[in-house]
C-alpha positions in Angstrom: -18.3 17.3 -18.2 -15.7 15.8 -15.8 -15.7 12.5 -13.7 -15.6 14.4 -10.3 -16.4 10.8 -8.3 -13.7 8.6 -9.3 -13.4 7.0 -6.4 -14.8 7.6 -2.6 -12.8 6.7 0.8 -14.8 5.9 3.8 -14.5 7.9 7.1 -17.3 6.0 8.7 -19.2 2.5 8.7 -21.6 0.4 10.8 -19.8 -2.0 12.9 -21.4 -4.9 14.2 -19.4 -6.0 17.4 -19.9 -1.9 18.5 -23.2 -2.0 17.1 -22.6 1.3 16.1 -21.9 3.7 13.3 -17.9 5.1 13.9 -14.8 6.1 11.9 -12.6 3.2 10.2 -8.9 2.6 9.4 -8.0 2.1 5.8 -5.5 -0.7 5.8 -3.5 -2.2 3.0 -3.7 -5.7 2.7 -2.5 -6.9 -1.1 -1.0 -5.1 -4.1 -2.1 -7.0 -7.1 -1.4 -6.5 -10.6 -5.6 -4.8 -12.0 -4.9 -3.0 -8.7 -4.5 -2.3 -4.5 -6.7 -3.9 -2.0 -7.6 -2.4 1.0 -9.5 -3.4 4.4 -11.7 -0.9 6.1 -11.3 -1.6 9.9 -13.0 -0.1 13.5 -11.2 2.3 15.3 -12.6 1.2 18.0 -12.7 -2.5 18.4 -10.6 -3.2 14.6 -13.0 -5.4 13.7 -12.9 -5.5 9.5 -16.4 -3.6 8.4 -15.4 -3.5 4.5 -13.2 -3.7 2.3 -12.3 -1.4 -1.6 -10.1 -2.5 -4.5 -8.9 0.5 -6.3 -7.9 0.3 -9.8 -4.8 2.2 -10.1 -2.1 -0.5 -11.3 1.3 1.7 -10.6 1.9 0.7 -6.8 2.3 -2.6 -8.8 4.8 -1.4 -11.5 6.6 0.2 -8.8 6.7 -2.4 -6.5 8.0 -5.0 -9.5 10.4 -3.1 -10.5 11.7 -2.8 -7.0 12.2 -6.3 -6.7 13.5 -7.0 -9.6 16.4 -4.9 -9.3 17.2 -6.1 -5.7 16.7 -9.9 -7.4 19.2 -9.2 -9.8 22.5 -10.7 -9.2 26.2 -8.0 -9.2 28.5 -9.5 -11.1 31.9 -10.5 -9.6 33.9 -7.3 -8.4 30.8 -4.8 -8.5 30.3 -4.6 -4.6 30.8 -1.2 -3.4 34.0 -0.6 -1.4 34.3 2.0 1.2 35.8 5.5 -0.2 39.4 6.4 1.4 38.5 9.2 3.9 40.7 12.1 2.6 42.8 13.7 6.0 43.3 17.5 5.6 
C-alpha cells in the first residue's frame, strides 16, 4: 500500500480578525536545512492564520550551492570580456 497523504496544503482556514472561514496565501518565510517554512495568510485581511514546515531538504541544497558559487572568488584574469562582434 502507498503513502497517498504525504503532505496536505491548505486552501481555507478560520481567521480571527474576519471571524470567518476563507481561502489563505501560502507564503514562504525561511528555507532551513531539515526543511522549508511556510506562513498561511488571509486573503482577505493577510492576517497569519497558520503556519507548515515541509520536510523536503533540496530547496536547501539548491540554494547552498547557489551561494557558494557566487561566494567564490575568480581568480585574476578570469572576468569575462566582451566577444569582438564579427561585421559581414
Amino acid at each position: 500500500m502507498t503513502d497517498a497523504y504525504r503532505e496536505f496544503e491548505a486552501e481555507t482556514l478560520f481567521c480571527g480578525t474576519c471571524r470567518r472561514a476563507g481561502p489563505v496565501r501560502k507564503k514562504l518565510l525561511l528555507v532551513l536545512p531539515t526543511g522549508n517554512k511556510y506562513d498561511y495568510v488571509c486573503q482577505q485581511c493577510g492576517t497569519p492564520v497558520g503556519g507548515k514546515v515541509d520536510r523536503d531538504p533540496t530547496a536547501f541544497r539548491e540554494t547552498s550551492r547557489a551561494a557558494a558559487a557566487a561566494a567564490r572568488p575568480r581568480p585574476p584574469g578570469a572576468e569575462r570580456m566582451p566577444r569582438p562582434r564579427r561585421r559581414g
